[in-house]
C-alpha positions as CSV (number, residue, x, y, z in Angstrom):
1,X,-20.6,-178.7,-117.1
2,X,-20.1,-175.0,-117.8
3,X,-18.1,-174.2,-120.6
4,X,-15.3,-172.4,-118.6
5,X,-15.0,-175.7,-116.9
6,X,-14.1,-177.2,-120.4
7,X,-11.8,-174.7,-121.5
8,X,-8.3,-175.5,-120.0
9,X,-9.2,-179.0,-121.0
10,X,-9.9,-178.4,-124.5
11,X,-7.0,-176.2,-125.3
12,X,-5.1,-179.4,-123.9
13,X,-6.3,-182.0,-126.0
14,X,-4.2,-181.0,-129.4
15,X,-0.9,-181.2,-127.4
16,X,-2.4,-184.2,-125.9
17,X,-2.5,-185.5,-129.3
18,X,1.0,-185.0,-130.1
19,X,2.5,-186.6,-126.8
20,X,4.0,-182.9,-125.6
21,X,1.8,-183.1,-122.2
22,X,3.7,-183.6,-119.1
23,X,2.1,-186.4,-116.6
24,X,0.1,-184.6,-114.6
25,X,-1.5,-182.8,-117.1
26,X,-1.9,-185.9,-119.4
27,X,-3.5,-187.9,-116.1
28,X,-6.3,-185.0,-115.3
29,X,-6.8,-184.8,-119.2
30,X,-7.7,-188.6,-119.2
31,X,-9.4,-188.1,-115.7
32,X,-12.0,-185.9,-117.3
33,X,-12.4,-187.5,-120.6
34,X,-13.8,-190.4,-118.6
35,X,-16.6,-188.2,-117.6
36,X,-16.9,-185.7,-120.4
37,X,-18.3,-186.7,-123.9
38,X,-18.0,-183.3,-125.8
39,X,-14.3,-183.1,-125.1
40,X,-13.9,-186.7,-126.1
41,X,-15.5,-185.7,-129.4
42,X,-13.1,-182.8,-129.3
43,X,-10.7,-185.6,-129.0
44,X,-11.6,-188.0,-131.6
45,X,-11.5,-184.9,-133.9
46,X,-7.6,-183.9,-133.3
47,X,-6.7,-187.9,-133.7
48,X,-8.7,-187.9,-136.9
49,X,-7.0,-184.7,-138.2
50,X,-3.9,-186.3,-137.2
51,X,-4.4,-188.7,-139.1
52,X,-5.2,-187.3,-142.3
53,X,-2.0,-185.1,-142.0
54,X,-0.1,-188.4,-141.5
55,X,-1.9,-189.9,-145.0
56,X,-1.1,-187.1,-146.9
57,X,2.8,-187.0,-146.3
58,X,4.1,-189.7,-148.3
59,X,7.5,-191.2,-147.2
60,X,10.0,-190.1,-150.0
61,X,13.5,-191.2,-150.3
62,X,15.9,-188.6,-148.6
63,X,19.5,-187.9,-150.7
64,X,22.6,-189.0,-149.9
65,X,23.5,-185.3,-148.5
66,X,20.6,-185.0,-146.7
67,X,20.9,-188.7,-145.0
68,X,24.8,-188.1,-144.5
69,X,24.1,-185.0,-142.6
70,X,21.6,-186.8,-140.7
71,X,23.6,-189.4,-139.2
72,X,26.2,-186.9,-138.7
73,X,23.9,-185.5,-136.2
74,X,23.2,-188.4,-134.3
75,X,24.5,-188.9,-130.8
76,X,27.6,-190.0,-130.4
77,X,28.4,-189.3,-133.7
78,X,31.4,-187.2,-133.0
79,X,32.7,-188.9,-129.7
80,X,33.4,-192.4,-131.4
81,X,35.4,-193.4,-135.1
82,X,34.1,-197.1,-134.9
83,X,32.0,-198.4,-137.9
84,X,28.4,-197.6,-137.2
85,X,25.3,-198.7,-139.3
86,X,22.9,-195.9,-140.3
87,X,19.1,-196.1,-140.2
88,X,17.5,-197.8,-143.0
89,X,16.1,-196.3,-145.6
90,X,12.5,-197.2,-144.8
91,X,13.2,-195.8,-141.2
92,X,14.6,-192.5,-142.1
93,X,11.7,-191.5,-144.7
94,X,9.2,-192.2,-141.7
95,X,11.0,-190.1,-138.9
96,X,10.8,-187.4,-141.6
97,X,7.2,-188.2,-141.9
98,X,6.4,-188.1,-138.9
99,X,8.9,-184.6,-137.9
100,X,7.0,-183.5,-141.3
101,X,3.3,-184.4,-139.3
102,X,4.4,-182.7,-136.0
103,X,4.9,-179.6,-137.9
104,X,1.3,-179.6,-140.2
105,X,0.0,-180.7,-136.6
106,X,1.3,-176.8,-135.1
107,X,0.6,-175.3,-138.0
108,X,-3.2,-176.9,-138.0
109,X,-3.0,-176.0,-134.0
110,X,-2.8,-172.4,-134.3
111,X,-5.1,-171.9,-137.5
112,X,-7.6,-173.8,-134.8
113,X,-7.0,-171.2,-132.5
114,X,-6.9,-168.7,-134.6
115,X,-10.3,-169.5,-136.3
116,X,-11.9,-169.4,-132.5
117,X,-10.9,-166.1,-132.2
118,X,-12.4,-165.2,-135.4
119,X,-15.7,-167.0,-134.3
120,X,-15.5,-164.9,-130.9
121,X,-14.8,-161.6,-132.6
122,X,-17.6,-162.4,-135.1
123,X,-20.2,-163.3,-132.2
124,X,-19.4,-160.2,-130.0
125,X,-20.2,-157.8,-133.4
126,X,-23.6,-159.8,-134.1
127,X,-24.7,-159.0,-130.1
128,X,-23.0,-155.4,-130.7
129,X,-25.3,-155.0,-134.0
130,X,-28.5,-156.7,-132.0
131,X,-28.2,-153.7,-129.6
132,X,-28.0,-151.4,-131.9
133,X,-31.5,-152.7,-133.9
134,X,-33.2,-152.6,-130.7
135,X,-31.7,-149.1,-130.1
136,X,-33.1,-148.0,-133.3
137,X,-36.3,-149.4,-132.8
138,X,-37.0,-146.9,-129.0
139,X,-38.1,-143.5,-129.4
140,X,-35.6,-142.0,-127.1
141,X,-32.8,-143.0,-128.9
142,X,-30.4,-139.7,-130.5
143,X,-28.4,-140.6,-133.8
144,X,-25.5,-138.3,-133.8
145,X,-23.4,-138.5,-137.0
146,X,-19.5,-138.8,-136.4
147,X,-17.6,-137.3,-139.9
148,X,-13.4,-136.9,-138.9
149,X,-11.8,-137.1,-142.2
150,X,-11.6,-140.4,-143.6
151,X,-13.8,-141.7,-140.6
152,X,-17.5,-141.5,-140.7
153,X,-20.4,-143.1,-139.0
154,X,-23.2,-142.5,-135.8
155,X,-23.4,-142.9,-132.6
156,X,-26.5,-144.1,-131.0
157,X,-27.6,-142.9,-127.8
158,X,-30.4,-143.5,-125.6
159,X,-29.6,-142.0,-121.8
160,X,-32.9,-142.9,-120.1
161,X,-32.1,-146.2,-120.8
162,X,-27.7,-146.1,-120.4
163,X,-27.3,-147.5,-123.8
164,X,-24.8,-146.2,-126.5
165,X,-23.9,-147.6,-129.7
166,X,-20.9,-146.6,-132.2
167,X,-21.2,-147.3,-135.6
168,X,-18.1,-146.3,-137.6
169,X,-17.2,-147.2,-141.4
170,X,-13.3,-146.6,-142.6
171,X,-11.7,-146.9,-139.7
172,X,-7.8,-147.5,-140.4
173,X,-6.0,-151.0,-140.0
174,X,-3.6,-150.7,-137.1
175,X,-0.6,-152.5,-136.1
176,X,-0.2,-155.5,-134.0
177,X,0.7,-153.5,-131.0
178,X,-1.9,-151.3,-130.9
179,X,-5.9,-150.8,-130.6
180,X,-8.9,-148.3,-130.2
181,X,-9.7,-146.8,-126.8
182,X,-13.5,-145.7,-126.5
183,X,-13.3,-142.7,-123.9
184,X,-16.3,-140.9,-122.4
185,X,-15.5,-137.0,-121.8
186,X,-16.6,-135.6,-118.4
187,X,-17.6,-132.0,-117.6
188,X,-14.7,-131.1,-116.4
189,X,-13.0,-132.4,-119.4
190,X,-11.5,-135.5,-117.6
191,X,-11.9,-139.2,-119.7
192,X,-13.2,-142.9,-118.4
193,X,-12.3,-145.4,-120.3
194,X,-15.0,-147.2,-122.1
195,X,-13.6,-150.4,-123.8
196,X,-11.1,-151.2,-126.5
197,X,-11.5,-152.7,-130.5
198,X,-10.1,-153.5,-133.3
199,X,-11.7,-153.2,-136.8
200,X,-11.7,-156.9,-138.4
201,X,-9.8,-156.7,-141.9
202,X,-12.3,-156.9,-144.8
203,X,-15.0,-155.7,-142.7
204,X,-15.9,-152.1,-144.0
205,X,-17.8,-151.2,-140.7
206,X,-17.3,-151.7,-136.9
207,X,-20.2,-152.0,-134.4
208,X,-19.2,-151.2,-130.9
209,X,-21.6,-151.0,-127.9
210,X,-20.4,-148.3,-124.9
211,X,-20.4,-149.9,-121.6
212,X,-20.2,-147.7,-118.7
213,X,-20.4,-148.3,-115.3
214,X,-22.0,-144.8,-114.5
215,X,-24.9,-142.9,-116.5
216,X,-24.4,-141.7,-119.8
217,X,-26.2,-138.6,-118.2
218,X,-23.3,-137.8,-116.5
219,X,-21.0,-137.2,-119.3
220,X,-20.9,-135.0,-122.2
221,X,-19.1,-136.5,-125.0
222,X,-17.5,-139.7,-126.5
223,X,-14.0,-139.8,-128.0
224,X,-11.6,-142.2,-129.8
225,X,-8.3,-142.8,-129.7
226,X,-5.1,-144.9,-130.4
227,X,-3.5,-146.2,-128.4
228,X,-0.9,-149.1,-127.5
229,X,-2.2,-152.5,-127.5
230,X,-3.8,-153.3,-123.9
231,X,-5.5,-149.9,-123.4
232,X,-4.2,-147.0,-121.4
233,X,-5.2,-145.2,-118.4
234,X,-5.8,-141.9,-120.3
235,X,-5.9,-140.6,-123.7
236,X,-1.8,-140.4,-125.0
237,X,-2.3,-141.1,-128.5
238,X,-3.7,-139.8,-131.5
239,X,-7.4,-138.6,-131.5
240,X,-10.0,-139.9,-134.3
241,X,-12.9,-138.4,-133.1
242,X,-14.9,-136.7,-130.7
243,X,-18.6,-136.4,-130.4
244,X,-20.5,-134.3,-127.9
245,X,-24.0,-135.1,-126.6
């Protein structure tokens, strides 16, 4: 099975874990586990993480204020002034264990996710950099050195073979709702988009290959700009650099 096919799957399986599927979704899940054996791996991992969190949060002995509030919050609480019985002790420490797991379980969730996305972002530079060495090693390859204040670096260009590569070092940290717009410049002056990145933080260098649709040949320069996060139609913000070629 392709891995596209396992992906809405997958990003199931830790909510899975915690109950928060609906029934439909929690039926297809199972459906496919019966057939699958990486994602019940995948699974086996969650539950064993679960686990783990649960082990490592001891039930501890709530206070008296922290127990009376409690029950003050229970249903019915308010609507009735008959003697009631509150949990037992032993009870109330493991709801708060288990409230405590349900929250190291989210937090575990998106440092998961989060971790992917740093193994995707840290796959795409090694191909970017694996074009470039096999740029460098062609005789028709141009290195044309970028220097824009703080910003320096090369861009690699072979047009006989539509291949471009951006090397950059000190490129500013933006914020979270905004990112880099590769342009390339047009005779006439008019821009085409040519992708969007971010620098990763405590990387000093960003690798970045040009894709384009239409010949290198037919344009005369590459530019880089900010601009807000998703990319724009045209250049609006500011300009780091421009190299012609």
């Amino acid at each position: 099975m392709a891995r596209d096919e396992h992906a809405p799957f997958i990003e199931d399986i830790p909510a899975y874990v915690m109950g928060a599927l609906d029934a439909d979704e929690a039926a297809a899940l199972e459906a496919h586990l019966e057939t699958c054996a990486s994602c019940r791996t995948e699974l086996a991992g969650y539950r064993a993480l679960s686990q783990s969190l649960l082990m490592a949060v001891p039930p501890k002995r709530p206070s008296a204020a922290l127990r009376k509030n409690l029950q003050s919050r229970l249903p019915g609480a308010q609507k009735t002034s008959r003697p009631r019985i509150g949990w037992p002790l032993g009870q109330l420490a493991i709801g708060l264990a288990i409230l405590a797991l349900l929250a190291l379980n989210l937090i575990s969730f998106v440092q998961l996710q989060q971790i992917r996305g740093q193994q995707a972002a840290l796959l795409n530079q090694v191909q970017d950099a694996q074009v470039a060495l096999g740029m460098l090693s062609s005789s028709d390859v141009q290195t044309l050195p970028i220097n824009a204040g703080s910003v320096s670096g090369t861009l690699l260009l072979n047009k006989n073979q539509n291949q471009a590569v951006l090397v950059l070092e000190d490129l500013p940290m933006l914020t979270t709702n905004q990112v880099y717009q590769m342009w390339l410049v047009k005779p006439d002056g008019g821009r085409v988009s040519a992708g969007l990145f971010l620098p990763e933080r405590g990387q000093s260098y960003v690798t970045r290959v040009i894709s384009s649709q239409q010949m290198l040949s037919n344009f005369t320069g590459i530019g880089v700009t900010v601009e807000p996060a998703g990319g724009s139609d045209q250049p609006t913000g500011q300009r780091i650099f421009k190299v012609d070629f």
